[in-house]
N, C-alpha and C positions, 0 to 999 in steps of 0.2 A: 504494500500500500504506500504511495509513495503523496506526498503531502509538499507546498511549498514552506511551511514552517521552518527557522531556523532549527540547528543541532539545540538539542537537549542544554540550558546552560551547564552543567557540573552531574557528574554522573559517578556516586559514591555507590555503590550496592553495597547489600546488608547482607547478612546471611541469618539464616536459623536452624537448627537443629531439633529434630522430633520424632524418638521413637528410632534412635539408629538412623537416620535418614536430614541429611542436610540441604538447604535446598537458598538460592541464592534471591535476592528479590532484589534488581537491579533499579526499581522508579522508587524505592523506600523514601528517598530524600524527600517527593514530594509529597508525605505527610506534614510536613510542619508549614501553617502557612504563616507563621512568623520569619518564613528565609524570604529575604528578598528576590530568591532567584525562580522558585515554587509562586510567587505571587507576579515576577513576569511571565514566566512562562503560561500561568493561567491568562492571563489580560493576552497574550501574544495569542490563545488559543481563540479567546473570545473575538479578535481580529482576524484570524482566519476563518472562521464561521460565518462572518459576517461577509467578507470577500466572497468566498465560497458561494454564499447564499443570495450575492446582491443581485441574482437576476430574479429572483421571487420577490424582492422587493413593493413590487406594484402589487402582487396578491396577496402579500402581507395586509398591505392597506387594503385591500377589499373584505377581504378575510376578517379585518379587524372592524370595518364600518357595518360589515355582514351581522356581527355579535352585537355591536352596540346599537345597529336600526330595528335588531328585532325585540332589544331589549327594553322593556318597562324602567327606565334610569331612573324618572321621580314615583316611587311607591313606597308602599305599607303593607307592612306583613299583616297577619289577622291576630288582633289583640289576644293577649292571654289573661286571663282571671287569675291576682294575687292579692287575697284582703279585699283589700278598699278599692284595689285598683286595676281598670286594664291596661297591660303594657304592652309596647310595641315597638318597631324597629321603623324608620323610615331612611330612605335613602331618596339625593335632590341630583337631580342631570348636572353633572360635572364634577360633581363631590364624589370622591376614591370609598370615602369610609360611611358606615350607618350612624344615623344618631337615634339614641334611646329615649325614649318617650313613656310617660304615662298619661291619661284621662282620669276620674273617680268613676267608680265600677256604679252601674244599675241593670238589674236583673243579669240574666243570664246567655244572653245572646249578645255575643259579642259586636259593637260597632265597624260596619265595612266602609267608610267612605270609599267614594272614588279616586281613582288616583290623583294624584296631586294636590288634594283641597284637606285641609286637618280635620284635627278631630276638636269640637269645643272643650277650653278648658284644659288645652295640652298643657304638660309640666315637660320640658326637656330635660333629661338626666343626666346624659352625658352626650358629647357631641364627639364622635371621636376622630373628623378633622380637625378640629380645634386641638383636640390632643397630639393627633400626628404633627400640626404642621409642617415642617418642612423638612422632615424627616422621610429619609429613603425606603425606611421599612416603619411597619405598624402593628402591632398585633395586640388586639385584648386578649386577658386571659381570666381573669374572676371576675364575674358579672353579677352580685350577690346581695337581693336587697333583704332587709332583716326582717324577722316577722311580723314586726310591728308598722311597716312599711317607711320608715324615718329614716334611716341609713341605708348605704348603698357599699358593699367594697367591690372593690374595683383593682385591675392590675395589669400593668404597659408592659411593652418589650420594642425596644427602637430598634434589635439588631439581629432578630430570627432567631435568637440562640437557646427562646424558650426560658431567659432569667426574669423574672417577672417582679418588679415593686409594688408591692401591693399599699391602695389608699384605702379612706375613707370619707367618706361626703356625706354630712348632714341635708336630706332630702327635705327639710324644713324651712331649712335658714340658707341653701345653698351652699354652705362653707365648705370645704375640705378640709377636717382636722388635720391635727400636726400631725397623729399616728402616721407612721411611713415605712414599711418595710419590706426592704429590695431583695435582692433574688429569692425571689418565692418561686412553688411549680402552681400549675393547676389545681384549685379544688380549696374551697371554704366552705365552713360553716358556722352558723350566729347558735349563740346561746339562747333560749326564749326570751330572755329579758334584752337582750340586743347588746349586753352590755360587755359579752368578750364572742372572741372572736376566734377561729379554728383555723389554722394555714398550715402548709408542707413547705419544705425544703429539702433538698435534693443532694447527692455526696458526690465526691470527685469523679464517681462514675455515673452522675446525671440519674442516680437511680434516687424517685420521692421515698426518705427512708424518716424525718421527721415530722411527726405532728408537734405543732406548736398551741398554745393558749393564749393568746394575748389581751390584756385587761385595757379595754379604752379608756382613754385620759389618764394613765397610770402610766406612773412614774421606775415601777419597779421592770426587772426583765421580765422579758417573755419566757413562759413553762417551756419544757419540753414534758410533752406528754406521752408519747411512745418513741423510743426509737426503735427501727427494724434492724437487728445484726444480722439476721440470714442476707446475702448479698444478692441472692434469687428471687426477693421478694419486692414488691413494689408495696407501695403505703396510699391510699386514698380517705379523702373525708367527705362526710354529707351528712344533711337533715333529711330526718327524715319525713315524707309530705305530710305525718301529722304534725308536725314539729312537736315532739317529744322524745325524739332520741339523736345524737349524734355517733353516725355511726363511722368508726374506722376499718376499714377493709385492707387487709394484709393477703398480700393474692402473689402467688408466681404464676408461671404457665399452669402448672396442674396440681396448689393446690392453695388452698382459700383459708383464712380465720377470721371471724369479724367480734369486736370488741366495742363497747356501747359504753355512752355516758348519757344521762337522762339530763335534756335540754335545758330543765329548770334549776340543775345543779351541776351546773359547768367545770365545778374547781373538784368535783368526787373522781376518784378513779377509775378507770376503763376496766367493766366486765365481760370477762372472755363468754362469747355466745355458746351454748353448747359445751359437745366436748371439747373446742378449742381446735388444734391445727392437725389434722392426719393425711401425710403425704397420699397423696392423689385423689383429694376428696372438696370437694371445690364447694362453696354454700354462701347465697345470697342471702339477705332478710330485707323485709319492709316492716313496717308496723301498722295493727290495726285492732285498736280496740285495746281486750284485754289478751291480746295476742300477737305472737309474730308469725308472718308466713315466709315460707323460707321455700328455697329451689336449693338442689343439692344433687348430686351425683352418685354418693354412696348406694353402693350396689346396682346403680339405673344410669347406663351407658350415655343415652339419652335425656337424662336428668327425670328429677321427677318434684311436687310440689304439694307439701305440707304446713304445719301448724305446730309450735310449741306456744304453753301460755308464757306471759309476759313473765310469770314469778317461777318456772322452772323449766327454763331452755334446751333440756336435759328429754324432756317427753314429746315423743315429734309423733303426728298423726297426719293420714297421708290426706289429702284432697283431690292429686290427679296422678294416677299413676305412670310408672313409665312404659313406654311405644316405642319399639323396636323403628315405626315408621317417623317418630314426629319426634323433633328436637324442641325440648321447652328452653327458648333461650331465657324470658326474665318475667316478673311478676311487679304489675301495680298493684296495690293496696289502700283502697278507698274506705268510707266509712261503711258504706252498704254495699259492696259490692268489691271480687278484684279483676284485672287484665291479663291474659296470659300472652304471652310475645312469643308463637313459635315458628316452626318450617318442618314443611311437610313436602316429599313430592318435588324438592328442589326450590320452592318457591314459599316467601311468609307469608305467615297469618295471624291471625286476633283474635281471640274467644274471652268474650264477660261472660264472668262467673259471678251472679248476684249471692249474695247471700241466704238466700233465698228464691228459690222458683231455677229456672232450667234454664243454662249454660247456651250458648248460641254464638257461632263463629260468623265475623263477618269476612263475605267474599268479594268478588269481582271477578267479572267476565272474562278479561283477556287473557290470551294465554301465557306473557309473562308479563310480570308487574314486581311490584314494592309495595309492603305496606309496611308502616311502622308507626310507633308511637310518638306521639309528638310533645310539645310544653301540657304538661298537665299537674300544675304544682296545688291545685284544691282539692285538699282530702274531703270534704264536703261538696261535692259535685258529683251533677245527673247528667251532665253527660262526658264523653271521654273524646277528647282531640286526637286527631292521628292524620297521618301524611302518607299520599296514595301517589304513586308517579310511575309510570312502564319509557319505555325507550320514546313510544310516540306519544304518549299523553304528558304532559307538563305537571309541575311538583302541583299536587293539587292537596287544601286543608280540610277535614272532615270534620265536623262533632257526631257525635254517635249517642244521640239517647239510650242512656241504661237500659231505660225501662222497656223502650221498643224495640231497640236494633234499629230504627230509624235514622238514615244518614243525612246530614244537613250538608252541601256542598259551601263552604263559606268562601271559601279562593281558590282561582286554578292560576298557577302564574302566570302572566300575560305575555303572548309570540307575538309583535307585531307585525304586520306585512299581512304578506297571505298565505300563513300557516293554517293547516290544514290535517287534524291528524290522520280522516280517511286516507289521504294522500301517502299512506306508510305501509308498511304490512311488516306483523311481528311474527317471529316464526320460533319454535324448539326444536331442535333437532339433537339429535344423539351421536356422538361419536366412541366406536368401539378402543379401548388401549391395549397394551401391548399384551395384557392380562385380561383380557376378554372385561373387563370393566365398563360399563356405559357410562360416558359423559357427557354432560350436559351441556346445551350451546343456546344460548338467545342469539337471536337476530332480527335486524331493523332493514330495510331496504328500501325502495322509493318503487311506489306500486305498480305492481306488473312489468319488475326485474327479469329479465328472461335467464332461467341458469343455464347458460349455453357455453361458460366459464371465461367470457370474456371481461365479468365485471371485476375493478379490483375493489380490495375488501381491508378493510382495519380488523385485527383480531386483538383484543384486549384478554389480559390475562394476568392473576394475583397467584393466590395460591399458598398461603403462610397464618399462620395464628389462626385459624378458624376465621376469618375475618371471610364475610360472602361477597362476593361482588355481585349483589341484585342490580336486574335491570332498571336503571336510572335515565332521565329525561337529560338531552343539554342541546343548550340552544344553540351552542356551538357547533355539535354534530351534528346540525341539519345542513351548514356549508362542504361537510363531507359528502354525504346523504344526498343532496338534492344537485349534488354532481354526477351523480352514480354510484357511488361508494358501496358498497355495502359494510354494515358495521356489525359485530359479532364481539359476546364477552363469551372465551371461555370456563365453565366451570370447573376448573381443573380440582384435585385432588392436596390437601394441606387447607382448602376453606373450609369452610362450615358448611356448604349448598344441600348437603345429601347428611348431615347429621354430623355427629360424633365422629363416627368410626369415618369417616370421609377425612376429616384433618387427621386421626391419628394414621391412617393411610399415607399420607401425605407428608411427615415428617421425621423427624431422627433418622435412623436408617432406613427409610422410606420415603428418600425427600425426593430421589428420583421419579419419585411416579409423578410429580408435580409438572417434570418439566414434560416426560414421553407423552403425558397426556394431553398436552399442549400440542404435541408436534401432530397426534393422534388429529386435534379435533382441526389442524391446519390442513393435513391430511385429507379427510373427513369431506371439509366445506369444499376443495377441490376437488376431488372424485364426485362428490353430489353436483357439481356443476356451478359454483357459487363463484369461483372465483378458480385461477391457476395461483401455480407457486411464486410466478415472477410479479404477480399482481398482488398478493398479499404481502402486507404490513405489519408486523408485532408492536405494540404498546405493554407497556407496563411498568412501575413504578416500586420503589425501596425496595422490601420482598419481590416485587413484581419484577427489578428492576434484577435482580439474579436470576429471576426467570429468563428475562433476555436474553444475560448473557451465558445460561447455560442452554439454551438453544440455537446461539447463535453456535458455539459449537456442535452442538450434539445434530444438528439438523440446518446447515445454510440453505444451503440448496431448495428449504420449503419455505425460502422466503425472500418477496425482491425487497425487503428494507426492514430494519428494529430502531425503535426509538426507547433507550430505555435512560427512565426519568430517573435522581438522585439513585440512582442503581446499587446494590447491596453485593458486588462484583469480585471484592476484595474477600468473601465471607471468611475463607479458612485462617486469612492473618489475621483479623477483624477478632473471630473468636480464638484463637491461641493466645490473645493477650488479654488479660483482666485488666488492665491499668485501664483500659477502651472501654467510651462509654456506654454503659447497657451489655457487656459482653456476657458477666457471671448471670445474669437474668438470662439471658439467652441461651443459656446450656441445656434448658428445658427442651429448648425448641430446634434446636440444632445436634447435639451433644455435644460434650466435652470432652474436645478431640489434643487437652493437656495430658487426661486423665487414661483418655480409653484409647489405644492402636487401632481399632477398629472402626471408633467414630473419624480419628485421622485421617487412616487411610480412605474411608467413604467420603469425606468432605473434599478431600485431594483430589476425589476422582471429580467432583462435577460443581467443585469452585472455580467462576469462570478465569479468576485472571491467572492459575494453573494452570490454565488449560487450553489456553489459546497457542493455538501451531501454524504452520504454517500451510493454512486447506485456503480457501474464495471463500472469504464472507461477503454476506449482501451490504448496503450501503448502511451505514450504524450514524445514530444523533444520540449522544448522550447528553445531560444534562447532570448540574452539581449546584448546589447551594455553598456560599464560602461560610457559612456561620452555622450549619446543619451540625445539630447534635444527634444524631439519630443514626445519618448515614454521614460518616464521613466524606467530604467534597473528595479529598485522597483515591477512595476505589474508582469513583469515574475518572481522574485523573493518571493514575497507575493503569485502568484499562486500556485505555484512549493510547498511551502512548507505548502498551506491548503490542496491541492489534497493529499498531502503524509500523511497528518495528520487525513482527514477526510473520502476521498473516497476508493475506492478500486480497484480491477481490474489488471489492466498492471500496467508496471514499469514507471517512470516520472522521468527524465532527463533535469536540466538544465545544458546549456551552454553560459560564460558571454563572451563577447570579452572584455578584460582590457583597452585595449588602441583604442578605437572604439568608434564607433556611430551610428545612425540610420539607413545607412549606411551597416554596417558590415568591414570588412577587406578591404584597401584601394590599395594596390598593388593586381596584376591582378593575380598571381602566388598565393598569399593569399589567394583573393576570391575563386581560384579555387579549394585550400584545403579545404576551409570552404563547398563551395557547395557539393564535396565529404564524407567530415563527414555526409552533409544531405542525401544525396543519398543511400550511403551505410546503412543509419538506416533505409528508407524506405527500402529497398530490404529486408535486416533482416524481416523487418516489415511482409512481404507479401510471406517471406518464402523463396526468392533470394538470400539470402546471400550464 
């Protein structure tokens, strides 16, 4: 692959040793991006991309006017019921970020105006351009107002890196008290009196491993209230929607403890739930009543969903048992009634369970879709919010009466132009893998696609943590789409789509099936007539973003292009080093290949920057974030420059975001250039440019 790039500046290789077996890693240097020479070299990469690229140029800007004419820019989300008040989110044509809103609540049907005109009696909460200003990057991260509805905490990130300062703003008087406290992660919770405050922070390995207490307007230090020493564990906090428990959740990959402080007495000790922690037994709780309901795993592959009273955690009774065929992923808990969150069939669903009287799932017609649950923070409500969207229908917001199963449509997100969703057709299809396995495929097309296999195709693919890639709407890929694209997510093996046993299929010494089934369902759409091999596309991102690249070895040839996002590329060096952040958490999900020869040797074989030889790869766009904690900017940087050094083939393109993160571009106008850059490469890619 030959590139006009200047030489590499300085080229020190490392080496390492593992298991008898030494092995050389000559782009090591570009880990550190404190060298000056790792931070030209990236900016020099970002200039050759852009060179590269400058003939799409002009379809960048359509590409990009494509997203924002069809886009609703001055709107309103559909308020949500808290206390006293509905809240809301609005966003104004030209403004990057949302501003946060409330009205004073009446009755129970929530206020729609029409776009662009308010709501009477708005109160603005936070405006968060005004927070950004002129800052390159933006991110909220605690969005947290207090029971009482009077306080608000709140927490920035100017630089992707995920360290968070967490405030507080008197929702009364408008003030921001002095309280201030900087790198925080993710996740608070108020005490019912409002008067302390619940926050994490996170250890050199980015892993949330403390819960903090902090007393407003107090002068003395912040508690520490738990710390986690298992290094495989992550730490979260929350209230609970009765607000009467603050629950701390102590979770790895595969296994769970959750430990509780009662809201009105924030300074008592944390009570272990239950039996407390047993390796590979994972367990939720909500609260309700004089009771907790819980989801748990112990002995039910597919989880299952019961009840201990408040005063003896210890006595569980079951409510819904477990299904070989249906994964219960989570459980609301209301006063009258609770929600079950599962998947069935490859595809989600929703069943209330009243308290009383007979259980009833809501459905939908199409044949793939998303449902999921949406803002539902009143444990005193009759009906329950949820969020319905398939490839061709648009993110649409539901209420759902308890009492009937009756759906109220309250917003479908607005496609300007002349969108049209008969204009689609969505399809399932099957593809067989190496192992006689059936996988699962959605597909979006532009109607009455002829599969004569001349259309080219976008194949999107995850495949890690249980995490599903349900079929999702985006406004964006209908300028793929309504070129001819066709667009496909496959369901590969390592998600959650098909249950339990579908990820643990999919991971540790099984990670391989992740990627063959990938090739399987590329395979698949070409022989079905959907697309050929030189016309299909790969996308995929972090996890996904290993997906790439170990298909881009294991299978070139089934594809004319990969785009793979903050890509996880570098996996085997990434996980042999604990000092790296999130490594020892991810032994769960990888193994621990310090530990085990055999995990080693398996990760050796289909970590891609290993494994890159000298075969024709298709044309490769990676992409990096320089402030990513999550995936190091490093593995697409280390990939990028063995492909060009070792294989052959297509051209290989990286692109860094400077002041970014896992993430990508943080203002919405941003993202939508960024998404264009990709678009317009895949069109080149497949001959549409």
């Amino acid at each position: 692959m030959t590139s006009a790039l200047p030489p590499l500046a300085k080229r020190v290789p490392s080496e390492r040793s593992h298991h008898g077996e030494t092995f050389t890693d000559e782009y090591a240097w570009l880990i550190s991006k404190d060298d000056p020479d790792t931070l030209a070299y990236l900016k020099a990469e970002n200039a050759f991309s852009e060179q590269q690229t400058a003939h799409l140029a002009t379809l960048r800007e359509t590409l990009f006017a494509e997203i924002k004419n069809k886009t609703q820019e001055t709107d309103l989300s559909v308020p949500v019921r808290k206390g006293d008040f509905w809240y809301y989110t609005r966003t104004v044509e030209g403004k990057q970020y949302g501003i946060h809103c409330r009205v004073p609540a009446e009755g129970s049907v929530p206020p729609v105006p029409a776009p662009g005109t308010a709501l009477p009696g708005e109160q603005v909460l936070l405006d968060e351009n005004e927070l950004a200003g002129e800052a390159e990057f933006f991110s909220m991260g605690a969005f947290d107002v207090s029971p009482d509805g009077t306080l608000l905490a709140y927490s920035t990130d100017y630089a992707g890196d995920e360290r968070y300062t967490l405030r507080v703003k008197n929702l009364v008087t408008g003030e921001v008290l002095p309280d201030e406290i900087p790198g925080t992660f993710y996740g608070t919770a108020w005490s019912a009196a409002g008067d302390h405050l619940f926050y994490l922070t996170v250890d050199e390995a980015w892993r949330p491993y403390r819960v903090w207490r902090h007393a407003l307007g107090s002068e003395q230090p912040d508690v520490v209230v738990h710390e986690e020493a298992d290094e495989r564990f992550w730490t979260g906090i929350s209230l609970t929607r009765s607000e009467q428990y603050i629950i701390i959740d102590l979770h790895s990959k595969v296994t769970s403890e959750i430990r509780l402080i009662p809201a009105a007495d924030p300074t008592a000790e944390p009570v272990v739930f239950g039996t407390g922690r047993r390796e590979g037994v994972e367990v939720s709780v909500d609260h309700q009543g004089d009771r907790f309901v819980v989801l748990h795993n112990d002995q039910a592959e597919n989880f299952t969903i019961g009840w201990t009273p408040v005063t003896d955690t210890n006595q569980f009774h079951e409510l819904i048992a477990h299904r070989e065929d249906t994964r219960l992923l989570d459980v609301d808990a209301f006063d009258g009634h609770l929600v079950v969150h599962f998947r069935r069939d490859g595809l989600s669903g929703l069943r209330i369970v009243p308290n009383e009287g007979e259980a009833r799932e809501i459905t939908f017609p199409e044949p793939v879709y998303t449902v999921s649950p949406d803002a539902n923070p009143r444990y005193a409500a009759d009906t329950y919010r949820l969020r319905y969207n398939s490839l061709a229908t648009p993110d649409s917001v539901y209420d759902c009466w308890v009492a009937t199963g009756e759906l109220t449509l309250l917003k479908r997100k607005p496609v300007l132009g002349d969108f049209d969703p008969a204009d689609y057709e969505q399809h399932r299809e099957w593809a067989v893998a190496e192992d006689g396995t059936r996988i699962p495929i959605s597909l979006m097309c532009k109607k009455g696609t002829v599969r004569d296999s001349s259309a080219p195709l976008l194949l999107y693919g995850y495949g890690s943590y249980e995490t599903s890639m349900d079929p999702w709407f985006s406004i964006a890929r209908l300028s793929l789409v309504d070129r001819g694209v066709v667009y496909a997510i496959a369901h590969v093996r390592g998600g959650g789509e098909m249950g339990r046993r579908w990820y643990d299929d999919g991971k540790l010494l099984k990670k391989k099936n992740t990627f063959t089934d990938f090739v399987a369902c590329a395979r698949h759409l070409a022989a079905a007539g959907w697309t050929s091999p030189g016309k299909t596309v790969a996308r995929g991102g972090s996890a996904g973003g290993l997906l790439m690249g170990a298909i881009a070895n294991l299978a070139p040839e089934a594809f004319g292009g990969i785009v793979a996002e903050v890509p996880f590329v570098d996996a085997l060096n990434t996980i042999l080093d604990p000092t790296m952040p999130l490594t020892v958490v991810e032994w769960d999900e990888w193994g621990n290949p310090l530990a085990d020869p055999a995990v080693y040797a398996y990760m050796k074989s289909y970590s891609p920057y290993e494994n890159v030889a000298a075969r024709d790869y298709p044309p490769i766009l990676a992409t990096a974030g320089l402030n990513d904690p999550r995936v190091g900017y490093h593995e697409a940087a280390k990939w990028v420059a063995k492909l060009r050094a070792t294989g052959k083939g297509g051209q290989v393109l990286l692109k860094t975001e400077m002041g970014a993160g896992h993430m990508g571009p943080s203002g919405r106008y941003d993202a939508w250039k960024e998404e264009a850059f990709v678009l317009a490469w895949v069109l080149d890619a497949v001959g549409l440019a």
